[in-house]
BATI-93175 format. One record per residue: x, y, z of N, C-alpha, C, O in turn. Coordinates in steps of 0.02 Angstrom, whole numbers, plus 32768, in hexadecimal, padded with zeros to 4 digits. Each point is the difference from the previous one (the first is absolute). Example, Ala and Ser with C-alpha at 12.3 -4.5 7.8 and 13.67 -1.06 7.14 Angstrom:
# residues 2
+--------+---------+------+---------+----------+-------+--------+---------+------+--------+---------+------+
! n.east ! n.north ! n.up ! ca.east ! ca.north ! ca.up ! c.east ! c.north ! c.up ! o.east ! o.north ! o.up !
+--------+---------+------+---------+----------+-------+--------+---------+------+--------+---------+------+
!   8294 !    7EE4 ! 8186 !    7FD3 !     803B !  8000 !   802D !    803C ! 8000 !   8034 !    7FFF ! 8021 !
!   7FBA !    8036 ! 7FBB !    802A !     803B !  8003 !   7FD9 !    8037 ! 8025 !   8019 !    8037 ! 8008 !
+--------+---------+------+---------+----------+-------+--------+---------+------+--------+---------+------+
***
This chain:
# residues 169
+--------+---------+------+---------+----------+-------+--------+---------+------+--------+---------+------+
! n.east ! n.north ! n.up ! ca.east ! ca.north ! ca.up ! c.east ! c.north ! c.up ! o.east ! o.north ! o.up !
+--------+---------+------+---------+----------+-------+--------+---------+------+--------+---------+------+
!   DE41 !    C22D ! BBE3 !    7FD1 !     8019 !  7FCF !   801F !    7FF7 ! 7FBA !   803D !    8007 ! 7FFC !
!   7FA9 !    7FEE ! 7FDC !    7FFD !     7FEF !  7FC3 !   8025 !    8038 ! 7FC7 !   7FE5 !    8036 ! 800E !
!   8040 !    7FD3 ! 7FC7 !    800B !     8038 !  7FD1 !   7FC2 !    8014 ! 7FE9 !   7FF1 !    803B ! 8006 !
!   7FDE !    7F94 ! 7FD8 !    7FC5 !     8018 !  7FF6 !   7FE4 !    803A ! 801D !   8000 !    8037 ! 7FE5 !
!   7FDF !    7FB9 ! 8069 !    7FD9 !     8018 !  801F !   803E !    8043 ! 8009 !   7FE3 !    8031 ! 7FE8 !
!   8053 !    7FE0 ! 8029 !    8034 !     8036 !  7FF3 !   7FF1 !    801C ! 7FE3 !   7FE7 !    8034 ! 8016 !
!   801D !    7FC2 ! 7F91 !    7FEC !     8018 !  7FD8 !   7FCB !    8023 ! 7FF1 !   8004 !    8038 ! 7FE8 !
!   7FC5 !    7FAC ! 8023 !    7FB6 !     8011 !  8012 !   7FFB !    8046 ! 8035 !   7FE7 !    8037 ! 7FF4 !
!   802F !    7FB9 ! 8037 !    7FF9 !     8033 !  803E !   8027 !    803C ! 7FD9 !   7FDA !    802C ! 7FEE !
!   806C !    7FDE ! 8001 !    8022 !     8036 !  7FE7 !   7FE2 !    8020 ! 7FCE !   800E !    803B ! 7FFD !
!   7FB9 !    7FA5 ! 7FC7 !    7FE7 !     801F !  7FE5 !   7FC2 !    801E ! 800F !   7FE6 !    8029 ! 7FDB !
!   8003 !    7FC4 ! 8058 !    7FC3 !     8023 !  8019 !   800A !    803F ! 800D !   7FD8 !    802C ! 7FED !
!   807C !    7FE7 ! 8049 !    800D !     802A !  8019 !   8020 !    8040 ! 7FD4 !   8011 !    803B ! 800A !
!   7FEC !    7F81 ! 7FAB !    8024 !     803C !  7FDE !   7FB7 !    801C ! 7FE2 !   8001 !    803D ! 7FFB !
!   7FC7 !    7FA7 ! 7FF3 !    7FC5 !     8025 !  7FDF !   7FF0 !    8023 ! 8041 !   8028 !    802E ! 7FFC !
!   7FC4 !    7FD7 ! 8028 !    7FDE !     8016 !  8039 !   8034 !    805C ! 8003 !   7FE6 !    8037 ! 800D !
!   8059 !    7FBE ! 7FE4 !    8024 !     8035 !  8001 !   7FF7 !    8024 ! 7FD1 !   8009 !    803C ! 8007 !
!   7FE4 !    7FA7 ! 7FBA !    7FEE !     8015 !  7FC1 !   7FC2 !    8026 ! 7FFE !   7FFB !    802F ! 7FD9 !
!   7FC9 !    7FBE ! 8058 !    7FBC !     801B !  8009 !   8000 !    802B ! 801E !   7FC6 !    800F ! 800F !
!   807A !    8029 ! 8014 !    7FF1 !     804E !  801F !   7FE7 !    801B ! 7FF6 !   7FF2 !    7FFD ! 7FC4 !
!   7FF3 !    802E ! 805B !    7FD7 !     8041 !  7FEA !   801F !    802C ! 7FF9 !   8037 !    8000 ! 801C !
!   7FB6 !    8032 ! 7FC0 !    8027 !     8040 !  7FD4 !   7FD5 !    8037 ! 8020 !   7FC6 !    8009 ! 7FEC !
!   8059 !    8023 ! 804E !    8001 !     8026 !  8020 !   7FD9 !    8046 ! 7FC4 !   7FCA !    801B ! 800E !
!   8057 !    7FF3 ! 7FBF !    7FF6 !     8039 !  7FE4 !   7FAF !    8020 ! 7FDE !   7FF0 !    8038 ! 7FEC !
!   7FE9 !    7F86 ! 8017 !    7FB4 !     800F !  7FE8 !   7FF5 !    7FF3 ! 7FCF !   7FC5 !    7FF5 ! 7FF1 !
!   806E !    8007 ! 7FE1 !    8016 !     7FF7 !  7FA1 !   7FB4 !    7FEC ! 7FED !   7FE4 !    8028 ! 7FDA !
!   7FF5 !    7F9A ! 803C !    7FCF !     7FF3 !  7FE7 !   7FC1 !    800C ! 800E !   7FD4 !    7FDA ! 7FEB !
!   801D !    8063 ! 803E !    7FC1 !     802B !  8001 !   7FEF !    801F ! 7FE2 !   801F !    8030 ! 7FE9 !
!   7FAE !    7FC3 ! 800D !    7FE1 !     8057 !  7FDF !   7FCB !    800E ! 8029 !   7FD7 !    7FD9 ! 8019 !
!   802F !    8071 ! 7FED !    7FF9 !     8027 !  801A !   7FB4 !    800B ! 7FE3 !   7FF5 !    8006 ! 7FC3 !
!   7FC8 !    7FFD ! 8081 !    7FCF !     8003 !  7FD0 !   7FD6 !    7FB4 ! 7FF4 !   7FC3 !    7FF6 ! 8004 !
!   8062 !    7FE8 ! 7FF2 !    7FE0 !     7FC0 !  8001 !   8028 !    7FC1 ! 8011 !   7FE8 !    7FCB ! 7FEB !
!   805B !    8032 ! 803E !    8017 !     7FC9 !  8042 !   7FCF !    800F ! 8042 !   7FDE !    8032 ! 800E !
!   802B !    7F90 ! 8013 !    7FD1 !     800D !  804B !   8023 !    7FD5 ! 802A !   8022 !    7FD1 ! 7FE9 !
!   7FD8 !    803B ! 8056 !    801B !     7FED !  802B !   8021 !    7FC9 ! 8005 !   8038 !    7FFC ! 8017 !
!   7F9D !    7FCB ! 7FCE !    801E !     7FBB !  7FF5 !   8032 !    800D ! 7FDC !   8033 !    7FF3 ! 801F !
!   7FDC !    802F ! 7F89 !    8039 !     7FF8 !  7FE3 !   8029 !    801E ! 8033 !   8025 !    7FD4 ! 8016 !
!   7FE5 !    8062 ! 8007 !    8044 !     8010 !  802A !   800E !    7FC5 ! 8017 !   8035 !    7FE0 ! 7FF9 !
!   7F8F !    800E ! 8029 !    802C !     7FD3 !  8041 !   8028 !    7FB8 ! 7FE1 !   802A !    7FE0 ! 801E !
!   7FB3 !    8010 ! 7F8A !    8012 !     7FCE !  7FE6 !   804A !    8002 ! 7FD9 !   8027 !    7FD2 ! 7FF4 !
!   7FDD !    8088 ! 7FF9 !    8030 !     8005 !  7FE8 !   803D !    800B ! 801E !   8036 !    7FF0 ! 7FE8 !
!   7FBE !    803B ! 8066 !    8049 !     803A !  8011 !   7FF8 !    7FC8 ! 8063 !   802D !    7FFB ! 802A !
!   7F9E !    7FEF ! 7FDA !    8000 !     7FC2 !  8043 !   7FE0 !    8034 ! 8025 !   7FD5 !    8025 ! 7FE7 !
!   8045 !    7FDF ! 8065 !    7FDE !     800B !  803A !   8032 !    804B ! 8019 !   8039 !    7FF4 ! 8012 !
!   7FB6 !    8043 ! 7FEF !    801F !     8042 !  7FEB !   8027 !    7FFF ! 806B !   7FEC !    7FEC ! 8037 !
!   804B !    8036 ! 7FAE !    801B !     800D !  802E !   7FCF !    801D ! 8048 !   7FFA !    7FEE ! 803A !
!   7FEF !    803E ! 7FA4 !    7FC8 !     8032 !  8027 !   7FC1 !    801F ! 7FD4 !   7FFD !    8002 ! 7FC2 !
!   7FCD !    8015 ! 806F !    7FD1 !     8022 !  7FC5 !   7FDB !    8021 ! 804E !   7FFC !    7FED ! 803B !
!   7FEC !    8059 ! 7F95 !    7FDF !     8030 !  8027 !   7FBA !    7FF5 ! 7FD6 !   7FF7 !    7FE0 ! 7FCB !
!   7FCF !    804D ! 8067 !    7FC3 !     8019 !  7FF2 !   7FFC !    8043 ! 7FFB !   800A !    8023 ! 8032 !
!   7FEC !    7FEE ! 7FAA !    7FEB !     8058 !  7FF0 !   7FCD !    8024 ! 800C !   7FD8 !    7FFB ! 7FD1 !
!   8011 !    8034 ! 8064 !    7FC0 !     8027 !  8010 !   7FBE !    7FE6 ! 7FCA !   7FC9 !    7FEC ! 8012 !
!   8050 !    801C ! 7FA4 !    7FDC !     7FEB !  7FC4 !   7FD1 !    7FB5 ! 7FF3 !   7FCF !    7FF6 ! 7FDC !
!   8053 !    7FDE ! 804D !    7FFE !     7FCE !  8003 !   802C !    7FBF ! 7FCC !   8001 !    7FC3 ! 7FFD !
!   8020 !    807C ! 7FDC !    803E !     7FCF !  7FD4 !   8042 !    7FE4 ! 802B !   800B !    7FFE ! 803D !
!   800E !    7FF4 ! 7F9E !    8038 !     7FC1 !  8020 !   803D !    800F ! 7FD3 !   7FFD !    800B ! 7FC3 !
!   8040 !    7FF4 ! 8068 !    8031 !     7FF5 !  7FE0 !   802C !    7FBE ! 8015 !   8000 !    7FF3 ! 803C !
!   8023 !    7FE3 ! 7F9A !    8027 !     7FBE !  8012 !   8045 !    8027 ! 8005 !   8001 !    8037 ! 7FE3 !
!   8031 !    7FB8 ! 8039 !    8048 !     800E !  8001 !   8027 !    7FC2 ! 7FF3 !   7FF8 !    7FCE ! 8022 !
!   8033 !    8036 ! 7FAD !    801D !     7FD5 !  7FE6 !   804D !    8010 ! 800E !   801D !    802F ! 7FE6 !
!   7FFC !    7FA9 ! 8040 !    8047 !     802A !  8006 !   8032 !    7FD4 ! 801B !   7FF4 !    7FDB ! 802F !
!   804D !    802A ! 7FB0 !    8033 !     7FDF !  7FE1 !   8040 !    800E ! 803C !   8037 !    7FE6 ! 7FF7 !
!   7FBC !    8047 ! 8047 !    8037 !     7FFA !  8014 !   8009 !    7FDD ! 803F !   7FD6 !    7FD6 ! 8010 !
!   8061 !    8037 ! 8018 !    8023 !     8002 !  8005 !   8039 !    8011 ! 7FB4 !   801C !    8036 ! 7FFB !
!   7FEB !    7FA4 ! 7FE1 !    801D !     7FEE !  7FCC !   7FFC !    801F ! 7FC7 !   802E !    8021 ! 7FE8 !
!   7F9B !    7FD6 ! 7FFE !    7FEC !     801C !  7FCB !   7FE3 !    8059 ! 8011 !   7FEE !    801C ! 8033 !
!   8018 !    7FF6 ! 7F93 !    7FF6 !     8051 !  8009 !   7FC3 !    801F ! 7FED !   7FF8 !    803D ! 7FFB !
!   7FCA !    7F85 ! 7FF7 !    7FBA !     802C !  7FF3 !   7FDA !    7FEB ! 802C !   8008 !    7FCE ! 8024 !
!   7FC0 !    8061 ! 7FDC !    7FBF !     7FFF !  8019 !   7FB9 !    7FF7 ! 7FC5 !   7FF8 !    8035 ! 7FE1 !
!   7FEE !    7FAE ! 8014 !    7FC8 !     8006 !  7FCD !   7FC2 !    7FE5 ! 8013 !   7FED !    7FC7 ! 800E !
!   7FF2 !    807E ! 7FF0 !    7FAD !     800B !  802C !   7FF3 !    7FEC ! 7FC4 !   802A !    8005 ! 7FD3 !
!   7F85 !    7FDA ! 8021 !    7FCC !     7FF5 !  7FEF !   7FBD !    8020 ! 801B !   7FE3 !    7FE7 ! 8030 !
!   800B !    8044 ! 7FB6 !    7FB8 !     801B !  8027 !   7FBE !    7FEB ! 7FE9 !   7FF5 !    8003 ! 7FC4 !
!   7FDD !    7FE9 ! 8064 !    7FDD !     7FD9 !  7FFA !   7FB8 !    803B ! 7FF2 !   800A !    8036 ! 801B !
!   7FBD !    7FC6 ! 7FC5 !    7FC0 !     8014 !  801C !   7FE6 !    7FDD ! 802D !   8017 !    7FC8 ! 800E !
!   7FAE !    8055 ! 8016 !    7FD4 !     7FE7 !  8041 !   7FF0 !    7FC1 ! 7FE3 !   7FFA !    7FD5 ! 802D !
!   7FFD !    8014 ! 7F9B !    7FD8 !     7FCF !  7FE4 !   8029 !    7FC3 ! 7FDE !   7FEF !    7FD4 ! 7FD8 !
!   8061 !    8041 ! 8050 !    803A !     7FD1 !  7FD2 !   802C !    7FF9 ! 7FBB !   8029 !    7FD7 ! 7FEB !
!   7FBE !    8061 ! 7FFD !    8014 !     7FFE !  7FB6 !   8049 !    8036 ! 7FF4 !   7FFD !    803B ! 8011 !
!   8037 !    7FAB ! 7FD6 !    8039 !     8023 !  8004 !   7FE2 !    8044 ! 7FDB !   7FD1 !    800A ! 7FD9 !
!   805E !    801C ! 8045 !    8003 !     803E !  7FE9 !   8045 !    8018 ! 7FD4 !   7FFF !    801E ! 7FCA !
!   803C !    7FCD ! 805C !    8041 !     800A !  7FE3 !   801D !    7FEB ! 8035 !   7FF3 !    8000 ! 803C !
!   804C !    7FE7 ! 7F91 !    8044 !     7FEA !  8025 !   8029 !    8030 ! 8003 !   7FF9 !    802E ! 7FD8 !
!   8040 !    7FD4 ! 805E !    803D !     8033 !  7FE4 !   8025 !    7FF2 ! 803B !   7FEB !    7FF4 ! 8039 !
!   806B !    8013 ! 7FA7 !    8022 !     8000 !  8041 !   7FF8 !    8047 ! 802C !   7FE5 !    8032 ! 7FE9 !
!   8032 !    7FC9 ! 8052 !    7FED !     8045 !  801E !   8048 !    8013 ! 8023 !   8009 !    8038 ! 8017 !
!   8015 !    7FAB ! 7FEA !    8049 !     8013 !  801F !   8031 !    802E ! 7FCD !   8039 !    7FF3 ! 7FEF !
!   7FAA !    8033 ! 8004 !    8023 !     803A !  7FC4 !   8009 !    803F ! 802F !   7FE7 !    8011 ! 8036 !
!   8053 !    8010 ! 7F91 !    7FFE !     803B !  801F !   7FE4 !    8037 ! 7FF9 !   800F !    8032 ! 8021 !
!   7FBA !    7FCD ! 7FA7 !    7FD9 !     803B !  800E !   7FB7 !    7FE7 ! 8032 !   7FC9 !    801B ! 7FFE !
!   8048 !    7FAE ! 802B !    7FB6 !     7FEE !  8031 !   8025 !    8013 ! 802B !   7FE0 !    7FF3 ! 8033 !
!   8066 !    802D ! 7FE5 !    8019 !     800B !  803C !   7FF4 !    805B ! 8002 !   7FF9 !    8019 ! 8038 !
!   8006 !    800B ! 7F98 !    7FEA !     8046 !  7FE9 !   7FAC !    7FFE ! 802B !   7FEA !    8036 ! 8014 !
!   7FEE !    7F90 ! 7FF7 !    7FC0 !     8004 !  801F !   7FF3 !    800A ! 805A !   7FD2 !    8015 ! 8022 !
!   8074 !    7FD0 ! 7FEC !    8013 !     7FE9 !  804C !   802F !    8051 ! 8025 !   803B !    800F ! 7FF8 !
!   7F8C !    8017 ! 8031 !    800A !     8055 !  800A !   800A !    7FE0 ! 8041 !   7FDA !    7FD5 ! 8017 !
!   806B !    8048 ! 800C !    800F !     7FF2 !  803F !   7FDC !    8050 ! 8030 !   7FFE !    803B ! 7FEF !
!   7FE5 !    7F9C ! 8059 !    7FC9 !     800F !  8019 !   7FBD !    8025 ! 7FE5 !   7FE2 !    8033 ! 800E !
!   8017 !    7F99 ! 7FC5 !    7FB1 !     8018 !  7FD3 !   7FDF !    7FA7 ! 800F !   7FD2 !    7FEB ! 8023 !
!   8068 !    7FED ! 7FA6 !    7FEB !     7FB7 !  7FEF !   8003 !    7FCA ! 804C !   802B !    7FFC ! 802B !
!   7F87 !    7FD9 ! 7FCD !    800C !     7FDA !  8044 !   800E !    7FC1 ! 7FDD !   8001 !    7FEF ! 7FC4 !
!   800B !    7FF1 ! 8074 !    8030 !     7FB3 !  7FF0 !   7FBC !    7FCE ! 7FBF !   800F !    7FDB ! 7FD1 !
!   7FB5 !    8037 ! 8045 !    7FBE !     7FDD !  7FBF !   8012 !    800F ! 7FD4 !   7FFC !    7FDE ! 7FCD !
!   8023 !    8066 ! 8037 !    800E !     8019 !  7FA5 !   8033 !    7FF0 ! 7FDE !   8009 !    8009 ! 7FC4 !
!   8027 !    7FD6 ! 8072 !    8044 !     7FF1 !  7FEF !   7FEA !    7FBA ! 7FC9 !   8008 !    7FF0 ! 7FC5 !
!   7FD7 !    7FF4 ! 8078 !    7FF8 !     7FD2 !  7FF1 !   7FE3 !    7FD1 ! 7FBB !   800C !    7FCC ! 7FE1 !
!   7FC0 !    8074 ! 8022 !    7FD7 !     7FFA !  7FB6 !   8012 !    800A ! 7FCA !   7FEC !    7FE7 ! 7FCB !
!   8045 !    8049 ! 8040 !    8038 !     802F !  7FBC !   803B !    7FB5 ! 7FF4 !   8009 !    7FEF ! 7FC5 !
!   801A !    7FE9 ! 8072 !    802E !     7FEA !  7FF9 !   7FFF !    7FAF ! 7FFF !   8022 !    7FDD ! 7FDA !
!   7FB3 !    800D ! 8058 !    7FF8 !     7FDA !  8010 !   8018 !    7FC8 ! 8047 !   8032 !    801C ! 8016 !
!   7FC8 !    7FC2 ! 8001 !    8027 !     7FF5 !  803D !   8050 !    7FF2 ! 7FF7 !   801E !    7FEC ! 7FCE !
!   7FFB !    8025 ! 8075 !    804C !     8014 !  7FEF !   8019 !    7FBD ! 8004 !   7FD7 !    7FD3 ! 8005 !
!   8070 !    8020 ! 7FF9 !    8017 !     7FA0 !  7FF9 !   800F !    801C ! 804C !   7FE7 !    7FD4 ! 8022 !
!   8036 !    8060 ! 800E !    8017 !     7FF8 !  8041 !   7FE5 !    803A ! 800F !   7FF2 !    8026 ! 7FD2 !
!   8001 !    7FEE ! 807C !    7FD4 !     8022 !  8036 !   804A !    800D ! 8041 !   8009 !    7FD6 ! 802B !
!   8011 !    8050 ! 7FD2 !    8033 !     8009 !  8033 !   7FEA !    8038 ! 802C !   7FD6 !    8024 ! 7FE5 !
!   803C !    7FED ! 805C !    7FE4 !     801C !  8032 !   804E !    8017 ! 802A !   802A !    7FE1 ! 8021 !
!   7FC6 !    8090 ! 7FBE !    8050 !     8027 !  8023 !   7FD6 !    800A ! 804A !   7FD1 !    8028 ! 7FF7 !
!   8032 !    7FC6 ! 803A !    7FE5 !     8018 !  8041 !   8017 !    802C ! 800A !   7FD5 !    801B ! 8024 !
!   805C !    800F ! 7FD7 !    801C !     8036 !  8028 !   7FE5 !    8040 ! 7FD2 !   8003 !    803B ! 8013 !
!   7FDF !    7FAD ! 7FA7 !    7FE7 !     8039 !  7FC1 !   7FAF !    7FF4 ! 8020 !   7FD5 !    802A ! 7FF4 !
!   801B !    7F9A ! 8036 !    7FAB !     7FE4 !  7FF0 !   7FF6 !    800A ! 7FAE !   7FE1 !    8032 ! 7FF0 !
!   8034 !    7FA8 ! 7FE1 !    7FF8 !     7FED !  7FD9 !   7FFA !    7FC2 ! 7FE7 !   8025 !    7FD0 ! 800B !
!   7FAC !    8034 ! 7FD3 !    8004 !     7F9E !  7FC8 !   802B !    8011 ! 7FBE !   800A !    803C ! 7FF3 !
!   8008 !    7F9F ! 7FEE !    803B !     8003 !  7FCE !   7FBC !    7FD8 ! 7FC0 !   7FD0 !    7FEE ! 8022 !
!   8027 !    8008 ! 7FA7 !    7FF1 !     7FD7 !  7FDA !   8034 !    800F ! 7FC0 !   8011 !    8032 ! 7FE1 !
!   7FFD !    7F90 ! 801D !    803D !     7FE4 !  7FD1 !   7FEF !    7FE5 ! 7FCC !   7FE3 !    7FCA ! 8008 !
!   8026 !    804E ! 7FB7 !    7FF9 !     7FF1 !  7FBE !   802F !    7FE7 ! 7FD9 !   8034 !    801F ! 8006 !
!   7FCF !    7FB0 ! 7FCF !    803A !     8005 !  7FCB !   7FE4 !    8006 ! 7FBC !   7FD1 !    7FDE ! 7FEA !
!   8058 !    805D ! 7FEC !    7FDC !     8008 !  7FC2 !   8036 !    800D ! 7FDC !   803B !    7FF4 ! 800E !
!   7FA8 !    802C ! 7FB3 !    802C !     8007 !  7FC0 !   7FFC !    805D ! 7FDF !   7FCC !    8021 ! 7FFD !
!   8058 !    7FEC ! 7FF8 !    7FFF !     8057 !  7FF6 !   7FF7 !    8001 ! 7FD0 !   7FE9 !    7FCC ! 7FEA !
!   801D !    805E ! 7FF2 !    7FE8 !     8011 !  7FAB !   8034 !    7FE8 ! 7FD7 !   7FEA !    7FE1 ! 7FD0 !
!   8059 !    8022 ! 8032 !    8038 !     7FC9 !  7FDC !   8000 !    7FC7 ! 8024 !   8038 !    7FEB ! 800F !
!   7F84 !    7FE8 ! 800B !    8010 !     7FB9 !  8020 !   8045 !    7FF5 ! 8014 !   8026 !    7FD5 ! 7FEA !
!   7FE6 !    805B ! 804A !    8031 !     7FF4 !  8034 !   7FDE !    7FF0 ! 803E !   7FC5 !    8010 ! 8004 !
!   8053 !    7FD7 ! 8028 !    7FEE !     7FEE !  8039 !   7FFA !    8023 ! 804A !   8031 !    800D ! 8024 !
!   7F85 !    8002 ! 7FED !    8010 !     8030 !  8028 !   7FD6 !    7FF9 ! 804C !   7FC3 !    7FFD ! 7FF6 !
!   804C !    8000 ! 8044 !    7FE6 !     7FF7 !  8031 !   7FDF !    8047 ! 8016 !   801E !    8036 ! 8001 !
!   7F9D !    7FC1 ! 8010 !    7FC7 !     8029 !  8010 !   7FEA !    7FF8 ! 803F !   7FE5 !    7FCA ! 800B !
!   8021 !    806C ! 8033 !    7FF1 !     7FFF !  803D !   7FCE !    8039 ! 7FF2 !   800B !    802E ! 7FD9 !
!   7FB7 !    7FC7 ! 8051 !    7FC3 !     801F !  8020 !   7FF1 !    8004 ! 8034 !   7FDB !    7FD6 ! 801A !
!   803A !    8057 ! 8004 !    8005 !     8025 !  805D !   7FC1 !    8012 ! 800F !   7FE9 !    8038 ! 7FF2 !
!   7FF4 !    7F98 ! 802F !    7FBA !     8015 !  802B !   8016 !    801F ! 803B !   8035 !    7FED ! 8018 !
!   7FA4 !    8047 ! 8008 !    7FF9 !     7FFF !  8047 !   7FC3 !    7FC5 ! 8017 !   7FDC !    7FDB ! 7FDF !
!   8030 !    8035 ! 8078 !    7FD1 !     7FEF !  8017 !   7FA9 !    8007 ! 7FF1 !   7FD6 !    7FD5 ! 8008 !
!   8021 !    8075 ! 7FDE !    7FBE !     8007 !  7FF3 !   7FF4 !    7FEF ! 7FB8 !   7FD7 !    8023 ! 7FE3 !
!   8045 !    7FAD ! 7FFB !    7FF9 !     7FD8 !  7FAE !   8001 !    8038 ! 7FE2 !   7FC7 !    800E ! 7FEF !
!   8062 !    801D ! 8000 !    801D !     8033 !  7FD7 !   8047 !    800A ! 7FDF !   8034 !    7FFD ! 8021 !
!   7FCA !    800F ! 7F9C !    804E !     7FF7 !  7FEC !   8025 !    8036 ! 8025 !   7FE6 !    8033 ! 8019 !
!   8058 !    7FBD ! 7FE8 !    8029 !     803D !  8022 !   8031 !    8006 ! 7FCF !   8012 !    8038 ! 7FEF !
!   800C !    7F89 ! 7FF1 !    8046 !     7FFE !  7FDA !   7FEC !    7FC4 ! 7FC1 !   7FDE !    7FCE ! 800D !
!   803A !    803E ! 7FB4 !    800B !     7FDE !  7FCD !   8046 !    7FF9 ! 7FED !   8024 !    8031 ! 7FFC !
!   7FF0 !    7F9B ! 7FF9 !    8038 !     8003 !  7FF6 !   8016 !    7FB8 ! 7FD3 !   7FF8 !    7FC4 ! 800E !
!   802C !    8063 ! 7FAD !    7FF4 !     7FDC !  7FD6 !   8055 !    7FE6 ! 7FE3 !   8004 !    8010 ! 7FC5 !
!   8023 !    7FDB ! 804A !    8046 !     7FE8 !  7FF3 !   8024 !    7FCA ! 7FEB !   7FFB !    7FC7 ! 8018 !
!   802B !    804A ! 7FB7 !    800C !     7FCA !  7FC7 !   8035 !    7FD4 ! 802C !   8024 !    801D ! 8029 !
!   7FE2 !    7F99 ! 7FCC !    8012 !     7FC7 !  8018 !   8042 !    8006 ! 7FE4 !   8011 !    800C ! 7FC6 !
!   800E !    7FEB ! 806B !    8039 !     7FF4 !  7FED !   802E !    7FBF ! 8008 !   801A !    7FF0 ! 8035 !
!   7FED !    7FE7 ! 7F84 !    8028 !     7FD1 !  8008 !   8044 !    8001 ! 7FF1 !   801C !    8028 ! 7FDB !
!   8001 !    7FA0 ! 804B !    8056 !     7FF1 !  7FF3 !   800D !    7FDE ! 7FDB !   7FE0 !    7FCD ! 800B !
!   804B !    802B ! 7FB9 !    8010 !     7FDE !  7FCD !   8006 !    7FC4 ! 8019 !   8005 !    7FFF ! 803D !
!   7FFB !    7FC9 ! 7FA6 !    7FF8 !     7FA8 !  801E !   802D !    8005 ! 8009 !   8023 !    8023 ! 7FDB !
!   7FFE !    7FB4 ! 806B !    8049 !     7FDF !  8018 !   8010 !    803E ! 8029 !   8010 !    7FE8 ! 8036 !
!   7FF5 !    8056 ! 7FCF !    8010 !     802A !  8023 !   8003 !    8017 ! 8041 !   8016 !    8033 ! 801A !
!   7FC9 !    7F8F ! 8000 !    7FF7 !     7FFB !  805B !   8042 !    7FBE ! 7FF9 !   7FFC !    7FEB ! 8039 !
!   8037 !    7FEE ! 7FA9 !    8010 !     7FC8 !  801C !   8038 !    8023 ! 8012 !   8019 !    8032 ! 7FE6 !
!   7FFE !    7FA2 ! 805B !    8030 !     8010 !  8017 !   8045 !    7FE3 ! 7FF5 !   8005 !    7FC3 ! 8003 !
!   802D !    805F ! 7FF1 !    803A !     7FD5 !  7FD6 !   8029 !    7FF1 ! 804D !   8034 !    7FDF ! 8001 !
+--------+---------+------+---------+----------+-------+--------+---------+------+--------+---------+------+
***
């Protein structure tokens, strides 16, 4: 193959990388975006619920890796309502262990990046990664029982090891 056609191809891959979508909503407004702009602006949402109401929420969410969640709620008729991240810590003040069921978790938080299962608790685990109020890093477990009810919140800051500190001399 040719340097040309090389050339050609590497820059495709470099615009094409350049054309991401920006997760955060930045260019909605609220009120008058509709369905098409989400989907043109933030792509194809992690997850999205229906609401008794008949509104919609999109879930936008960054982890494994990344530490947000950012719902978009929709009216019955498509038209944004508001953006916002939802993985904060005063949306975890909403989540009442054996009151809140796993829908509400869900709706308050959004879907978790991992789903782990204590058999010997009959519990589901949902695993969060977020950011605390000094954007420190903090891993968020949500203890269902069996009957989709919280039992345990549990909200604990990540703890890393300074770089190089695992090598072995």
């Amino acid at each position: 193959m040719s340097t040309r056609r090389w050339a050609a191809r590497i820059a495709v891959l470099f615009l094409a990388g350049c054309a991401s979508y920006t997760l955060d909503g930045r260019g909605l407004v609220p009120g008058q975006s509709r369905v098409n702009d989400v989907e043109a602006q933030m792509g194809v949402p992690s997850d999205r619920i229906t609401l008794p109401n008949g509104s919609a929420v999109w879930y936008y969410a960054t982890g494994p890796m990344g530490h947000t969640t950012n719902a978009v709620r929709l009216s019955p008729d498509g038209v944004v309502q508001s953006v916002e991240q939802v993985l904060t810590v005063e949306n975890l003040a909403r989540l009442v262990p054996g009151v809140t069921r796993g829908s509400e978790v869900k709706e308050v938080l959004g879907p978790p990046w991992r789903i782990t299962r204590l058999d010997r608790q009959q519990r589901n685990v949902w695993e969060y990664r977020m950011y605390g109020q000094e954007q420190d890093d903090y891993n968020l477990y949500v203890q269902l029982s069996n009957d989709d009810t919280v039992r345990e919140v549990l909200l604990l800051k990540a703890y890393r090891l300074p770089q190089g500190a695992w090598r072995y001399r």
